[in-house]
DSSP file (Angstrom, degrees, kcal/mol; ACC not computed):
  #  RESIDUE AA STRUCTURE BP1 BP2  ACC     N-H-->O    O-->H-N    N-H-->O    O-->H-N    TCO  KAPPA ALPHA  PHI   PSI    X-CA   Y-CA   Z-CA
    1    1 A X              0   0    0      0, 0.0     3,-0.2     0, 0.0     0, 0.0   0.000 360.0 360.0 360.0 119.8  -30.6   -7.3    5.4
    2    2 A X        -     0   0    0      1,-0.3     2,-0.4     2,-0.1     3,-0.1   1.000 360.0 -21.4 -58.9 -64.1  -31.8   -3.6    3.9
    3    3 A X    >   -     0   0    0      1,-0.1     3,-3.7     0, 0.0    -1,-0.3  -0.994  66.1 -96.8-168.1 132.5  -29.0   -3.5    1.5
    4    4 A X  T 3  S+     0   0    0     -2,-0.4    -1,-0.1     1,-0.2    -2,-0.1   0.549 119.7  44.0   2.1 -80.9  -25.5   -4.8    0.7
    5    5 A X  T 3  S+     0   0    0    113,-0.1     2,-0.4     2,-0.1    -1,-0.2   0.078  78.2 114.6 -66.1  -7.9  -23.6   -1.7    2.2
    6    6 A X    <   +     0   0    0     -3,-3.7     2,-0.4     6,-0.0     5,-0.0  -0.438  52.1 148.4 -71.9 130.6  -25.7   -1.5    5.5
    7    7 A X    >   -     0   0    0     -2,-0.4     3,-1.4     5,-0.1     2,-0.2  -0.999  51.3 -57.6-163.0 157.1  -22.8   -2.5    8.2
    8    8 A X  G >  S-     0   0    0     -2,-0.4     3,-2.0     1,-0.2    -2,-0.0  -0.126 108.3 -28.0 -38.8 100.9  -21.4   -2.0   11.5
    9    9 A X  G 3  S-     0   0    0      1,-0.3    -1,-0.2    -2,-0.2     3,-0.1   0.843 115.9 -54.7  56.3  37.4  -20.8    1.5   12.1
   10   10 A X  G <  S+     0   0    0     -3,-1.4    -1,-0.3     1,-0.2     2,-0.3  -0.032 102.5 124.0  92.1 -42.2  -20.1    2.8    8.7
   11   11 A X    <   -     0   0    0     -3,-2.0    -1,-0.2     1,-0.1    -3,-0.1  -0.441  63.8-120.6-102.7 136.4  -17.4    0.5    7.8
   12   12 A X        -     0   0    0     -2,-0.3     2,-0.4    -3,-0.1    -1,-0.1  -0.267  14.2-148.7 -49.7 138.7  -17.6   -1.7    4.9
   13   13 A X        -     0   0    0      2,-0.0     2,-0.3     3,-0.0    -1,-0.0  -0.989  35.2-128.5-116.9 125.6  -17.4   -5.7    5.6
   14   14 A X    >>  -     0   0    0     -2,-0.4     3,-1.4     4,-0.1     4,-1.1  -0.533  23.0 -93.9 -68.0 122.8  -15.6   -6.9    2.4
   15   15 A X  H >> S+     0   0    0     -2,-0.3     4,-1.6     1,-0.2     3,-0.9   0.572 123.0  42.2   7.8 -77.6  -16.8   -9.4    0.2
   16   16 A X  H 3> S+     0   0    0      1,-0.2     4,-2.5     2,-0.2    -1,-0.2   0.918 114.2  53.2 -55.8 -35.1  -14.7  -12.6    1.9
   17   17 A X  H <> S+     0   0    0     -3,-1.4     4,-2.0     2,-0.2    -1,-0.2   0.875 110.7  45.6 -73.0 -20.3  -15.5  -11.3    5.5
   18   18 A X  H XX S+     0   0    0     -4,-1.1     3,-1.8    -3,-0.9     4,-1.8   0.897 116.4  48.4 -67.9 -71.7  -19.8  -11.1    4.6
   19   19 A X  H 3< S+     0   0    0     -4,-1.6     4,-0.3     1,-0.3    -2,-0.2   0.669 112.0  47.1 -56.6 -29.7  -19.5  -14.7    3.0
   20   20 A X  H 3X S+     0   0    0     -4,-2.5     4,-2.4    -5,-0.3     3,-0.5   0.961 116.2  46.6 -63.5 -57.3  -17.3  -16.0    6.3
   21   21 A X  H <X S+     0   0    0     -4,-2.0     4,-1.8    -3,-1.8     5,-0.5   0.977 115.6  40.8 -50.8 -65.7  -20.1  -14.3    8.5
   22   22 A X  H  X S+     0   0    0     -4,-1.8     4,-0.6     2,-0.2     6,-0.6   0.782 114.9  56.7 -56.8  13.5  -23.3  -15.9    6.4
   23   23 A X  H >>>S+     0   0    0     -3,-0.5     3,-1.1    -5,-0.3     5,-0.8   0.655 115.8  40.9-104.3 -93.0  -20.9  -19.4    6.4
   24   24 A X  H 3<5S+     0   0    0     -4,-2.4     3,-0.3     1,-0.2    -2,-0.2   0.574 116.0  45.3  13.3 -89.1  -21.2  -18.6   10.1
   25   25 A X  H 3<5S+     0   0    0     -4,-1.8    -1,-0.2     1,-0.2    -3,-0.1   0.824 127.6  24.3  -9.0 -82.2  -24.8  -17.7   10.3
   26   26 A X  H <<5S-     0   0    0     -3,-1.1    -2,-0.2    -4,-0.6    -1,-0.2   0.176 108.7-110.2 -92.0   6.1  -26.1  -20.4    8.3
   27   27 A X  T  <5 +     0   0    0     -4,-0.8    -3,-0.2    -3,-0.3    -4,-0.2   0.474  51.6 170.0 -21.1  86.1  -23.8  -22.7    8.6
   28   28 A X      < -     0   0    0     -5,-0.8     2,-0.5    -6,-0.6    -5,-0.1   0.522  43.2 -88.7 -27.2 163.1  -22.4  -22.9    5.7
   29   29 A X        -     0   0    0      1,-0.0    -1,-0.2     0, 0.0     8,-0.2  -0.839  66.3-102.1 -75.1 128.0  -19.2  -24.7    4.4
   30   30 A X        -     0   0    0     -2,-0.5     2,-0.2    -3,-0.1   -10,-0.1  -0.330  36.5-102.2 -72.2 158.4  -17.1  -22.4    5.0
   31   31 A X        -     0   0    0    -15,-0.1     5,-0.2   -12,-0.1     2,-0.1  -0.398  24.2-154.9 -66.8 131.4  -15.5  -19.9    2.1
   32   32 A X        -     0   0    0      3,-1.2     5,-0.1    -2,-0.2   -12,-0.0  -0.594  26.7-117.2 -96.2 177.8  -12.2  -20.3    0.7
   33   33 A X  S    S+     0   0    0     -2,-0.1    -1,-0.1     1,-0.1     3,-0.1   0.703 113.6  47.6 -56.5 -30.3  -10.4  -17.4   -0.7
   34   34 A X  S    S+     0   0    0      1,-0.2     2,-0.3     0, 0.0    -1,-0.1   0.896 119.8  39.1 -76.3 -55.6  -10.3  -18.9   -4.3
   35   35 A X        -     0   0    0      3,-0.0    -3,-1.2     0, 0.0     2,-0.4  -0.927  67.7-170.4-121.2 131.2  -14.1  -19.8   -4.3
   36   36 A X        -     0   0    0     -2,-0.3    -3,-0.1    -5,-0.2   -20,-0.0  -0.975  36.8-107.0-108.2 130.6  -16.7  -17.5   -2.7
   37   37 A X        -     0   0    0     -2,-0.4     2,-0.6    -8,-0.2   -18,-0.1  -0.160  29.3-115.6 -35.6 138.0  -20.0  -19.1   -2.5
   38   38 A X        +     0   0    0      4,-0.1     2,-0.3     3,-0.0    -1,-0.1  -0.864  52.2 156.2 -82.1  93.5  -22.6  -18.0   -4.8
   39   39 A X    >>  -     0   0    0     -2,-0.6     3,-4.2     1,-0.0     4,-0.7  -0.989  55.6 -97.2-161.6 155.2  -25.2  -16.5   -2.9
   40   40 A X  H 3> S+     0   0    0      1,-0.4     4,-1.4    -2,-0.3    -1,-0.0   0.390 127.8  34.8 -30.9 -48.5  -28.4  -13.9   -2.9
   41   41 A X  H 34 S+     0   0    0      2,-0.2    -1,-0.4     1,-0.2     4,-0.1   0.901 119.9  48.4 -89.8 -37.8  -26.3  -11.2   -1.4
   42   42 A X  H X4 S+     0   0    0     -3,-4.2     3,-1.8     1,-0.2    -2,-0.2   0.932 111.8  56.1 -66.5 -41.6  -22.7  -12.2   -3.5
   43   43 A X  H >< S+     0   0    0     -4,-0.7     3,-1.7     1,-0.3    -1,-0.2   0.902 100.0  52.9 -58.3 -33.2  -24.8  -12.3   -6.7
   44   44 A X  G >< S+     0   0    0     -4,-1.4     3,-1.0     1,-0.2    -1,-0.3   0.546  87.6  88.9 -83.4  17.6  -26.3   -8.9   -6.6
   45   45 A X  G X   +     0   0    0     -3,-1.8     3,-1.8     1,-0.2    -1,-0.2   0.457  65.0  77.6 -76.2  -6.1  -22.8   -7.5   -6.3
   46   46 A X  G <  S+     0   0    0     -3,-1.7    -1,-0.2     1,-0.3    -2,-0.1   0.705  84.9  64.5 -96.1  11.0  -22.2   -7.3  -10.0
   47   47 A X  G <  S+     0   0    0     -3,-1.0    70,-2.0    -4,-0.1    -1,-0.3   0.149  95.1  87.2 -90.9  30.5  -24.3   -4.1  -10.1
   48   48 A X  B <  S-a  117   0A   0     -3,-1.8     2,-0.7    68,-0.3    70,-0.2  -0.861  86.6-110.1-134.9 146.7  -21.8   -2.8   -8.1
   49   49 A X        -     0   0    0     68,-1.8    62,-0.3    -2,-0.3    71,-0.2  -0.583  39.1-107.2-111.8 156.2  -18.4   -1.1   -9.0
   50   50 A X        -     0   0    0     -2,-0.7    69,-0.3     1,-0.2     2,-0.2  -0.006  37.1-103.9 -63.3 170.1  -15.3   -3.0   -8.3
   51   51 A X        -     0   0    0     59,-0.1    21,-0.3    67,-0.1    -1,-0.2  -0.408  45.6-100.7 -90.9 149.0  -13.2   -1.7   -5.3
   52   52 A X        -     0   0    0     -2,-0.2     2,-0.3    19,-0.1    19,-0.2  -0.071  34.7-132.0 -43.0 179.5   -9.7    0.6   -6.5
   53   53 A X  E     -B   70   0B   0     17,-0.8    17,-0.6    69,-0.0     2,-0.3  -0.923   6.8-134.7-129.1 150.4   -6.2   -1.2   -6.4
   54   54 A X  E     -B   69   0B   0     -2,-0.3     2,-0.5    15,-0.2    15,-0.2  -0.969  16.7-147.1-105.8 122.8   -3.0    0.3   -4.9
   55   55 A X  E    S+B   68   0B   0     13,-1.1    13,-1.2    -2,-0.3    -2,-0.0  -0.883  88.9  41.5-111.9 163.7    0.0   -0.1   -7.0
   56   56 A X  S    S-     0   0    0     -2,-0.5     2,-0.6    11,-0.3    -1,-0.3   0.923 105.2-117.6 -19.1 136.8    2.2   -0.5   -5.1
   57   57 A X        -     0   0    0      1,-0.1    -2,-0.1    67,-0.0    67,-0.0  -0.137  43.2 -85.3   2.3  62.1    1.0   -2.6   -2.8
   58   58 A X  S    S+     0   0    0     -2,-0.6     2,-0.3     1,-0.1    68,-0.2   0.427  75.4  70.3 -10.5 175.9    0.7   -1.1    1.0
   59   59 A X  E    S-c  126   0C   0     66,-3.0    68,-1.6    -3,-0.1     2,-0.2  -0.725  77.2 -14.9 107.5-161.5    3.5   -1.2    3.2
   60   60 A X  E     -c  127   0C   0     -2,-0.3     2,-0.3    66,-0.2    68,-0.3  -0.668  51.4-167.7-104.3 129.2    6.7   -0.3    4.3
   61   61 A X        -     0   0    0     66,-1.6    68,-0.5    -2,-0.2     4,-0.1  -0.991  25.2-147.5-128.3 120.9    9.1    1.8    1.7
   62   62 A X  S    S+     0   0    0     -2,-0.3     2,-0.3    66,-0.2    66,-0.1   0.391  86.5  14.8 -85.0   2.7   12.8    2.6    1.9
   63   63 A X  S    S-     0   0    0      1,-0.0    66,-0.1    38,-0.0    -2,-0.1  -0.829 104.5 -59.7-164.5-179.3   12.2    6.0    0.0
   64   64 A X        -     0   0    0     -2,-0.3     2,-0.4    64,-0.1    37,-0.2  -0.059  65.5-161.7 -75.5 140.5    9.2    8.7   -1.2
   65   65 A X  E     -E  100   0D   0     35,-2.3    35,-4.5    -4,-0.1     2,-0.6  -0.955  18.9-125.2-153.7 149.5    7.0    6.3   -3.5
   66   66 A X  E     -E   99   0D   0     -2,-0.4     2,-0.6    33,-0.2    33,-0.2  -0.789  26.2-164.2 -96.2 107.4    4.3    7.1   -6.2
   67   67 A X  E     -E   98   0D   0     31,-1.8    31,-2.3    -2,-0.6     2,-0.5  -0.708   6.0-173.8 -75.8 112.4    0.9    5.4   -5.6
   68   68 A X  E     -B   55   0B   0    -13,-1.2   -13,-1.1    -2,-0.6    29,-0.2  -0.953  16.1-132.7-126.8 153.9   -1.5    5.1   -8.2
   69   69 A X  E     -B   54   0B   0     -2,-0.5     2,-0.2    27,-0.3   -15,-0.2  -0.284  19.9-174.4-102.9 146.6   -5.3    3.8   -8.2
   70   70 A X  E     +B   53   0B   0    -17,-0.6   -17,-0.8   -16,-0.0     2,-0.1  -0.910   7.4 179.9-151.5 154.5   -6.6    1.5  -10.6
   71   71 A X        -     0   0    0     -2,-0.2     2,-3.4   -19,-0.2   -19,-0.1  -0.658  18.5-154.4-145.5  96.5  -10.4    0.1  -11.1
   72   72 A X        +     0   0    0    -21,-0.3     2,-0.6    -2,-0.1   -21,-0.1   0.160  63.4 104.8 -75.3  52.3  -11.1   -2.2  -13.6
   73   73 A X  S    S-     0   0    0     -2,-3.4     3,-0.5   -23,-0.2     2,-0.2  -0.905  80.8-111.6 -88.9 135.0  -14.8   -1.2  -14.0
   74   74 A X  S    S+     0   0    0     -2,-0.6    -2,-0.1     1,-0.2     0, 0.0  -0.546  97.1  13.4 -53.7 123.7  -15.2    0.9  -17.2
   75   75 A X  S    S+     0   0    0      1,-0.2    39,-0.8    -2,-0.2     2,-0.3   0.992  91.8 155.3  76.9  54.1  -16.1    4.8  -16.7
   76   76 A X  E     -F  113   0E   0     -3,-0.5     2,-0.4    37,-0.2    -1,-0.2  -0.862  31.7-154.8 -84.6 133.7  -15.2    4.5  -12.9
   77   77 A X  E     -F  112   0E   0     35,-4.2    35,-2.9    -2,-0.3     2,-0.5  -0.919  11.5-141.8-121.1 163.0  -14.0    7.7  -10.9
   78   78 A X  E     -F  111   0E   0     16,-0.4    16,-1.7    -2,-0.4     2,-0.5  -0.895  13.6-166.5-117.1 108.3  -12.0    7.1   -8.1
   79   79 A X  E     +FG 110  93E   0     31,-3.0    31,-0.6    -2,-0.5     2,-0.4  -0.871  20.7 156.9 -92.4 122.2  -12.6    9.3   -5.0
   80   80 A X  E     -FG 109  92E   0     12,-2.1    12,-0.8    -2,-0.5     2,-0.4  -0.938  20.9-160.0-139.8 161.7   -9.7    9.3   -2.0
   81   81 A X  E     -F  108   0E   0     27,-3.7    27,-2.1    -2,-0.4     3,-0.1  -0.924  11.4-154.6-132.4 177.3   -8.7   11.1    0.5
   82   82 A X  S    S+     0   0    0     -2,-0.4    24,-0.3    25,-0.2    25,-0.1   0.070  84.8  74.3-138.5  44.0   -5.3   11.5    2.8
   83   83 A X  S    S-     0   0    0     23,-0.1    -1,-0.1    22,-0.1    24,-0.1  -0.650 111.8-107.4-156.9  41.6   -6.3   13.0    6.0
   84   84 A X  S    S+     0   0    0     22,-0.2     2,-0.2    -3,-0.1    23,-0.1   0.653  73.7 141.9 -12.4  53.2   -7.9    9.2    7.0
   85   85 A X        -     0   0    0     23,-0.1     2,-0.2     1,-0.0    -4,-0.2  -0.603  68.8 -98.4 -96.9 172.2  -11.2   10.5    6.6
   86   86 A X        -     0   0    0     -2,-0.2     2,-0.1    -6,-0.1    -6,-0.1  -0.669  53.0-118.3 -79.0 149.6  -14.0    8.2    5.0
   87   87 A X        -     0   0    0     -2,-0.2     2,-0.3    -8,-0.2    22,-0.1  -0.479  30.1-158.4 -77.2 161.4  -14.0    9.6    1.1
   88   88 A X    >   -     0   0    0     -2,-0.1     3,-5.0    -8,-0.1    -8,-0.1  -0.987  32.7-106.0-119.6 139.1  -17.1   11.1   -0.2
   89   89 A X  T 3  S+     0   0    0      1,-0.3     4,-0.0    -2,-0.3    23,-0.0   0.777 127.7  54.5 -39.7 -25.9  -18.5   11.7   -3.8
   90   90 A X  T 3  S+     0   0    0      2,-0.1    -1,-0.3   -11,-0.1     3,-0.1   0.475  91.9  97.3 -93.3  -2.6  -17.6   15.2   -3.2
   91   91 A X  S <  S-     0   0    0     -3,-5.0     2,-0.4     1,-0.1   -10,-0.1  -0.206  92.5 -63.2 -57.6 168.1  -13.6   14.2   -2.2
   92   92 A X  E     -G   80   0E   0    -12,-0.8   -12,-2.1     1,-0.1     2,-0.1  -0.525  47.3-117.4 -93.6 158.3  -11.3   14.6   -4.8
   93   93 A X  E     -G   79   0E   0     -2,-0.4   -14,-0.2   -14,-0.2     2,-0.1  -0.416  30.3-115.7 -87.1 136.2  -11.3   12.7   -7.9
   94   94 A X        +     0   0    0    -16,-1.7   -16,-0.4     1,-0.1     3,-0.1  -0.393  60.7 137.2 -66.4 150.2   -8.0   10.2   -8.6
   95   95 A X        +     0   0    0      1,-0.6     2,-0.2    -2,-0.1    -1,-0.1   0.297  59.4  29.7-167.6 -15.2   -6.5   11.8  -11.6
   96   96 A X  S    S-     0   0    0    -29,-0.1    -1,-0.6     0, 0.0   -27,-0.3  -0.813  94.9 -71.9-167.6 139.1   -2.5   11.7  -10.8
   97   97 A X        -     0   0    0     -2,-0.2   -29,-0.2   -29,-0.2     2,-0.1  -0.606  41.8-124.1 -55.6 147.7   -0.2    9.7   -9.0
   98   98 A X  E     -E   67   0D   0    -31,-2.3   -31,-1.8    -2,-0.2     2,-0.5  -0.432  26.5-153.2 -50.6 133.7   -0.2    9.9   -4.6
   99   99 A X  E     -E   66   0D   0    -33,-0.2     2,-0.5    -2,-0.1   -33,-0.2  -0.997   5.5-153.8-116.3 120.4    3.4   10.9   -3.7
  100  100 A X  E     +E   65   0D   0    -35,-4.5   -35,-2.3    -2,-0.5     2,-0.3  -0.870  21.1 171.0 -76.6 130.8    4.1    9.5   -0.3
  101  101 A X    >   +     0   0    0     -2,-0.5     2,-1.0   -37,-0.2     3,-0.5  -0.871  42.8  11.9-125.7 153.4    6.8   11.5    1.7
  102  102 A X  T 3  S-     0   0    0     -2,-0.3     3,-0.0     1,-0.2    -2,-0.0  -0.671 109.9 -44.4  82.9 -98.3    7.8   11.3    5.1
  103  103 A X  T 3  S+     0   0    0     -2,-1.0    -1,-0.2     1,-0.1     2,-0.2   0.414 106.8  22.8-150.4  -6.6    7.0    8.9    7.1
  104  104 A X    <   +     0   0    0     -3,-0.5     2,-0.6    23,-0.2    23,-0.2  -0.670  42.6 170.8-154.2 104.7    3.4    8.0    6.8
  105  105 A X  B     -D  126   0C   0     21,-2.5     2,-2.0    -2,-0.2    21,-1.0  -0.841  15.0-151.7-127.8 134.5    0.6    8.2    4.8
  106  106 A X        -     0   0    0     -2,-0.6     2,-1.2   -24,-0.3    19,-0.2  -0.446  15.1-165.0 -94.3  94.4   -3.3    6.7    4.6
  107  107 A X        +     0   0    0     -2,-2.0     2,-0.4    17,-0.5   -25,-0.2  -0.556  11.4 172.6 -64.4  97.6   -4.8    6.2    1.6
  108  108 A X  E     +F   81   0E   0    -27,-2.1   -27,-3.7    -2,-1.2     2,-0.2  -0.941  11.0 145.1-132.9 161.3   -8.6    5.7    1.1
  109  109 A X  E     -F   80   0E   0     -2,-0.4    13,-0.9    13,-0.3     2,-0.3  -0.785  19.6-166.4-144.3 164.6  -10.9    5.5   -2.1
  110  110 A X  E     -F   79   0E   0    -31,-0.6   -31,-3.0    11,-0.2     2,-0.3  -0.888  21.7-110.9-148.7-176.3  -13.4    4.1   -3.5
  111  111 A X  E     -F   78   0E   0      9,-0.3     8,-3.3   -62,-0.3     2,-0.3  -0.732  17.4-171.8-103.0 146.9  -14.9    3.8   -6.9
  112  112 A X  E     +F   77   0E   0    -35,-2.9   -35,-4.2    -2,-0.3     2,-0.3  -0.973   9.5 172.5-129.5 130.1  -18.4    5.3   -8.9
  113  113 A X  E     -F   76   0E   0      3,-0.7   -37,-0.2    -2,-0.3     2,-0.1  -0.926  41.8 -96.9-133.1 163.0  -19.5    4.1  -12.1
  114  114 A X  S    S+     0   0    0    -39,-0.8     2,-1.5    -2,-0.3     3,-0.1  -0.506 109.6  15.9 -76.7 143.1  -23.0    5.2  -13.9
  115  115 A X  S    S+     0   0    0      1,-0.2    -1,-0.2    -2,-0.1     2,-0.1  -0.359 117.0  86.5  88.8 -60.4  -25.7    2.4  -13.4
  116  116 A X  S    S-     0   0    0     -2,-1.5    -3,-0.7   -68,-0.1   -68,-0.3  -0.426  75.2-116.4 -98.2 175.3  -23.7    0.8  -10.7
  117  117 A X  B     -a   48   0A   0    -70,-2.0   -68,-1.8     1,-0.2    -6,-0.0  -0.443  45.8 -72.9 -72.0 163.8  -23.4    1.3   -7.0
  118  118 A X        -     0   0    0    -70,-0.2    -6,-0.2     1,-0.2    -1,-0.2  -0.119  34.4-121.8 -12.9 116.5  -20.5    2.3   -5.2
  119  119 A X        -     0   0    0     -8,-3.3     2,-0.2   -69,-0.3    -1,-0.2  -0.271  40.1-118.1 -57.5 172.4  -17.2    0.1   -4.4
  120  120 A X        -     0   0    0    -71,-0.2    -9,-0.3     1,-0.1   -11,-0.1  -0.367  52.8 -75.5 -90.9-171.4  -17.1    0.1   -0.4
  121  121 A X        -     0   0    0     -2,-0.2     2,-0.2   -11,-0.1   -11,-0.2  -0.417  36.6-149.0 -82.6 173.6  -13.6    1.9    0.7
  122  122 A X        -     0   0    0    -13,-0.9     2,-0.4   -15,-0.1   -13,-0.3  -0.533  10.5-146.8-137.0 173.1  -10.3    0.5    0.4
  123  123 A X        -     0   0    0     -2,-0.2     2,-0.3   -15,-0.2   -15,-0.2  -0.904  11.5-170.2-160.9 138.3   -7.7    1.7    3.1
  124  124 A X        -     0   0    0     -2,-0.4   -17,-0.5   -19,-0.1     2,-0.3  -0.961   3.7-164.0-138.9 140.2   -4.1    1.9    1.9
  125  125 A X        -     0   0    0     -2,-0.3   -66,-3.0   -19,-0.2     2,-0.6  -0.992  12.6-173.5-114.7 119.9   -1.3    2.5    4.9
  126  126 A X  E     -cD  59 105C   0    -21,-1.0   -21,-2.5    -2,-0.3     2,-0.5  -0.951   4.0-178.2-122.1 109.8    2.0    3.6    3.3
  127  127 A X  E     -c   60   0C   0    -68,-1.6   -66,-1.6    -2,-0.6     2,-0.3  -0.910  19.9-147.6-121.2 121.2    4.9    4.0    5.4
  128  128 A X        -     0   0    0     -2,-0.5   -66,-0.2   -68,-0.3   -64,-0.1  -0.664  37.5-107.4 -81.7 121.1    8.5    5.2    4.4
  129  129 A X        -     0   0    0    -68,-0.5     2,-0.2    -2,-0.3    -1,-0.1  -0.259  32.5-110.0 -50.8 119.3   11.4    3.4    6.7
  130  130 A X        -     0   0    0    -27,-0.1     2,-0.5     1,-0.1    -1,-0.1  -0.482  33.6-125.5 -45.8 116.1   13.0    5.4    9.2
  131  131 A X        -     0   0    0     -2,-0.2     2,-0.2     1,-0.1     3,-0.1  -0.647  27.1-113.4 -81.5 124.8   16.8    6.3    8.2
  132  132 A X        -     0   0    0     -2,-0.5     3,-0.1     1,-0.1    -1,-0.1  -0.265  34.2 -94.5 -58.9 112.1   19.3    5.4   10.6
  133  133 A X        -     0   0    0     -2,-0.2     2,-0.5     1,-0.2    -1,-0.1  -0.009  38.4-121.1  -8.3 102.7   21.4    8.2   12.4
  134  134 A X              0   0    0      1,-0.2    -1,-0.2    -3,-0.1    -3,-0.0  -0.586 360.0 360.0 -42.4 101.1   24.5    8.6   10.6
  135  135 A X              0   0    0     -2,-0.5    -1,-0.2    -3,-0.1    -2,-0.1   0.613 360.0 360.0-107.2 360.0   27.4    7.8   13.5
C-alpha cells in the first residue's frame, strides 16, 4: 500500500471500511464501530485532517434547510461542491451556510489544514419532501 488515500477508482474507503477490509485480509478480529484497531495504516492517520460534518445531518426535509460544515481540525478550509463533482483544492472554500431548495441537493467536501494531509470526501444527500397536491 503506496499511501493511505490510494483506492479503488478515486473513491475514498473510510476509516471503518479499510480496518473491516485489513480484518478481512489478515484476519483480524474483526472491528467494531466503538473500537478501531490500532494499526500501521490507522496510526499514520493523525497527520491527516479530520473529514467535515453536516449539520444537519443528511436526509429527507419537510422545507428549504441551511447546511453548514464543521471540521474540528484547527486552521482547516473546507472545500465542497454542489454539482456532485469530486471537490478540489481549487473548489470553493466553505465560508457560509448551504441553502438547500427544491428537491435535491449533493453535498461534497473535504478538509486542508497546513502540515496535514487531506480529509478524504464526505458526500451529503439532502432532499426536501415532495408537497402533496392540494385537492
Amino acid at each position: 500500500m503506496e499511501d493511505w488515500n490510494d483506492d479503488y477508482a478515486g473513491w475514498p474507503i473510510h476509516e471503518f471500511q479499510r480496518a473491516y477490509l485489513e480484518a478481512l485480509v489478515f484476519h483480524l478480529k474483526r472491528p467494531s464501530r466503538n473500537a478501531l484497531p490500532v494499526t500501521e495504516s490507522s496510526a499514520r492517520r493523525d497527520g491527516v485532517a479530520s473529514e467535515p460534518e453536516f449539520l444537519p445531518q443528511p436526509g429527507v426535509f419537510p422545507g428549504d434547510t441551511r447546511v453548514t460544515l464543521r471540521c474540528s481540525t484547527p486552521g482547516a478550509v473546507m472545500h465542497y461542491t454542489v454539482d456532485s463533482s469530486q471537490p478540489l483544492s481549487s473548489s470553493p472554500v466553505y465560508e457560509a451556510p448551504i441553502i438547500v431548495k427544491g428537491t435535491e441537493l449533493t453535498i461534497k467536501a473535504f478538509a486542508a489544514a497546513p502540515g496535514k494531509k487531506d480529509s478524504a470526501v464526505v458526500t451529503g444527500i439532502f432532499r426536501i419532501e415532495e408537497k402533496s397536491a392540494a385537492r
